[in-house]
C-alpha positions in Angstrom: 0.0 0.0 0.0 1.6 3.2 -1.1 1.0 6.3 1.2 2.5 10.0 0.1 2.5 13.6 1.6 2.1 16.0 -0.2 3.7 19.6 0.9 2.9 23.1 0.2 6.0 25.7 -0.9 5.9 28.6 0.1 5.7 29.0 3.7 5.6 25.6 4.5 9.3 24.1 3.0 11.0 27.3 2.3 10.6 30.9 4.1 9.8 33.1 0.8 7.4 34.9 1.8 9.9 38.1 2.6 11.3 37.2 -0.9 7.8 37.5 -2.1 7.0 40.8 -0.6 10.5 42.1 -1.4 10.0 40.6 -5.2 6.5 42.4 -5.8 7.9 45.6 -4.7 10.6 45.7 -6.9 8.5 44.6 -9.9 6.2 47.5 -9.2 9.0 49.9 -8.5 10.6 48.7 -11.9 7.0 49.2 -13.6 6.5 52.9 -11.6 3.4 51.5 -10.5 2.3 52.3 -6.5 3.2 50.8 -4.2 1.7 48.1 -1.7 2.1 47.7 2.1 3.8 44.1 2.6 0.5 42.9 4.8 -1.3 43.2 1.4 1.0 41.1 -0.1 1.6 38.8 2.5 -2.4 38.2 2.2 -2.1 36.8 -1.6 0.7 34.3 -0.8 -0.9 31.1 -1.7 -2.5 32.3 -4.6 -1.6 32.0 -8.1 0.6 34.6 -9.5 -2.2 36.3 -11.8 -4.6 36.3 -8.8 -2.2 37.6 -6.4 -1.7 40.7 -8.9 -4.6 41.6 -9.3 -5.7 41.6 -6.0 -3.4 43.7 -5.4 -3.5 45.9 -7.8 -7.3 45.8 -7.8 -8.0 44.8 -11.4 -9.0 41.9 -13.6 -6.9 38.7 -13.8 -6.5 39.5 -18.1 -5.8 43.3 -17.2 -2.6 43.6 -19.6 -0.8 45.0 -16.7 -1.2 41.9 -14.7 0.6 39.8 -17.3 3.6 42.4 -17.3 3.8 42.2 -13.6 3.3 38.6 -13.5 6.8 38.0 -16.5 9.1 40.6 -14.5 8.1 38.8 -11.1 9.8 35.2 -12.6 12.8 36.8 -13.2 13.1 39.7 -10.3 12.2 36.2 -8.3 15.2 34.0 -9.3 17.3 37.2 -8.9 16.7 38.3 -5.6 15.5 35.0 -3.6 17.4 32.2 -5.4 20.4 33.1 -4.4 20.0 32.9 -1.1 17.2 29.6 -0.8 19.2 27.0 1.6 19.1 29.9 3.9 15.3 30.1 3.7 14.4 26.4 4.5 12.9 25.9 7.6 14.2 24.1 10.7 14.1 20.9 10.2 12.9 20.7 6.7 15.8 18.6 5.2 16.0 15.9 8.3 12.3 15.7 7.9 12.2 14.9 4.4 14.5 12.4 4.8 12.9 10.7 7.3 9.7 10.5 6.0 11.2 9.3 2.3 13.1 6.1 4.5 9.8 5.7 6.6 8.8 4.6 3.3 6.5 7.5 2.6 6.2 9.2 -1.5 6.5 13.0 -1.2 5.2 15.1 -3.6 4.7 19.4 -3.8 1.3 20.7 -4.8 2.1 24.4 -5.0 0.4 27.8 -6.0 3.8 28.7 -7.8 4.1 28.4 -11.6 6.2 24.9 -12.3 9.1 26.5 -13.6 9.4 28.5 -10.3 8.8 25.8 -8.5 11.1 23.4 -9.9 14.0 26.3 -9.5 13.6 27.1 -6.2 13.3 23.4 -4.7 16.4 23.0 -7.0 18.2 25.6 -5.3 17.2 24.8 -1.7 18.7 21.6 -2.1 15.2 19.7 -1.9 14.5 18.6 -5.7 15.4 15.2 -5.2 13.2 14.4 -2.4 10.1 14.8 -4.3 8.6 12.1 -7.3 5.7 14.5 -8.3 5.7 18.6 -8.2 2.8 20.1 -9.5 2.6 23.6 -10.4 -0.2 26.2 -10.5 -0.2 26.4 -14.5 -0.3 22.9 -14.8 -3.9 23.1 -13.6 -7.3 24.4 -14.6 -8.1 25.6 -11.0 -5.3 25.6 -8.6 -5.6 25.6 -5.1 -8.0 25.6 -3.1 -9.8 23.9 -5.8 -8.7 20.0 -5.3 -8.0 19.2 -9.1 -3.9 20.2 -8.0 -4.5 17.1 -5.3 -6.0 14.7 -7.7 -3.0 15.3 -10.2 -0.7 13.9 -7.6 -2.3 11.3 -6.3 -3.0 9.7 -10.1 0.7 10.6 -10.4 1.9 8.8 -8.3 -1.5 6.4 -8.2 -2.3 6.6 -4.3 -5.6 6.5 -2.9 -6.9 10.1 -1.2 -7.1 8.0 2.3 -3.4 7.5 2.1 -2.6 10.5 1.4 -1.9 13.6 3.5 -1.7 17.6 3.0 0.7 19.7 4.4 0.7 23.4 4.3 0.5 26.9 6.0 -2.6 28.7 4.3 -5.9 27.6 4.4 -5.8 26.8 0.5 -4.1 23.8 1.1 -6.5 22.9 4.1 -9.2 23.4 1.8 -7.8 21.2 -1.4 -7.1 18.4 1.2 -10.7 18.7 2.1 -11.9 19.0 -1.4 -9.5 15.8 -2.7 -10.2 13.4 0.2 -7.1 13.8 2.0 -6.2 14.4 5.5 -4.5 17.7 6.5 -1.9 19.1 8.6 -1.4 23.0 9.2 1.2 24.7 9.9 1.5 27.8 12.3 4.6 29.6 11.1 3.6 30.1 8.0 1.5 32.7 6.1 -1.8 32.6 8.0 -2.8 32.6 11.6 -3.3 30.3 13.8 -7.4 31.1 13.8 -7.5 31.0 10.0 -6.1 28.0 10.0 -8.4 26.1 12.8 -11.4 27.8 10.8 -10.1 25.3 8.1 -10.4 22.5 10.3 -7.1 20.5 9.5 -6.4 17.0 11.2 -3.9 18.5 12.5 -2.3 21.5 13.4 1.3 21.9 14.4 4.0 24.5 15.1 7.1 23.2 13.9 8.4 20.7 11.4 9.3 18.4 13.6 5.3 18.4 14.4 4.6 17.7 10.7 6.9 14.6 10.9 5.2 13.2 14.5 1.6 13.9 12.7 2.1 11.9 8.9 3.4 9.3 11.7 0.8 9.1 13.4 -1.8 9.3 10.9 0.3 6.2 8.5 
């Protein structure tokens, strides 16, 4: 009987989300659009790229200006945050991974990050290897919190929803794990609270990464 986890990105394996902020701000700087306080775009971190940018901005997904802003973020992004990604993992992250992976678990990423982004940045954290499916936002029709990103892994990597778990720090990934069949773990030090997260209702919630191991554990 295979059994997999699957992990949120951002926020959950690495800590981008200053990247992010620091990464919109200079593509609207380099655009001389205005500005945005970092709580603004902290709050569209889980989100597709598109989504996120219009939010933001306050437009339509297929306003031209959201696809500009969307093609300078890949490459301000690999500029400014890939450099410096084994720095951002979190505590416990690569001991984790490992463990689970000779526990004899599949891993797997279902992120909100286009593939390409996705792929670079687990490459340059060190953490490709772990993983036998990524799937990326724009390899969907509806990514997160819609559970179609969910069902691509698990007929990826052909694992029943039961055996399968959800890891992440927004409540998109607590809702996909809902929406696919899967149980789910929170995290608490990612993007959102501790209250948007219980409002979820994960299996689990846990503050650390070490948590996350103790809970696919428990739940296997």
């Amino acid at each position: 009987m295979s059994r997999c986890v699957v992990f949120d990105l951002d926020g959950t394996l690495v800590d981008t989300p200053r990247g992010i902020v620091t990464t919109f701000a200079a593509v609207f700087t380099q655009l001389d659009l205005p500005t945005a306080d970092s709580g603004t775009i902290r709050g569209t971190i889980g989100l597709p790229l598109p989504a996120a940018f219009a939010k933001v901005l306050g437009t339509a997904e297929d306003d031209p200006v959201v696809g500009t802003c969307v093609e300078l973020y890949q490459s301000t992004f690999r500029r400014i945050v890939l450099p410096m990604a084994t720095q951002l993992v979190f505590a416990g992250v690569y001991d984790g991974l490992r463990t689970l992976r000779d526990s004899g678990f599949l891993l797997a990423v279902a992120t909100s990050k286009y593939i390409r982004n996705a792929e670079a940045l687990l490459t340059a954290a060190g953490l490709r290897e772990e993983f036998s499916v990524v799937v990326g936002a724009d390899q969907v029709s509806k990514p997160k919190p819609d559970p179609e990103s969910g069902f691509l892994v698990l007929e990826k990597l052909g694992v029943a929803a039961g055996n399968a778990v959800m890891v992440g720090d927004t409540t998109h990934d607590v809702l996909m794990a809902h929406g696919a069949g899967m149980s789910s773990i929170a995290v608490s030090y990612g993007v959102h609270s501790v209250d948007q997260l219980l409002n979820a209702n994960p299996t689990w919630l846990v503050d650390s990464f070490a948590g996350v191991v103790a809970a696919v554990k428990e739940c296997s």
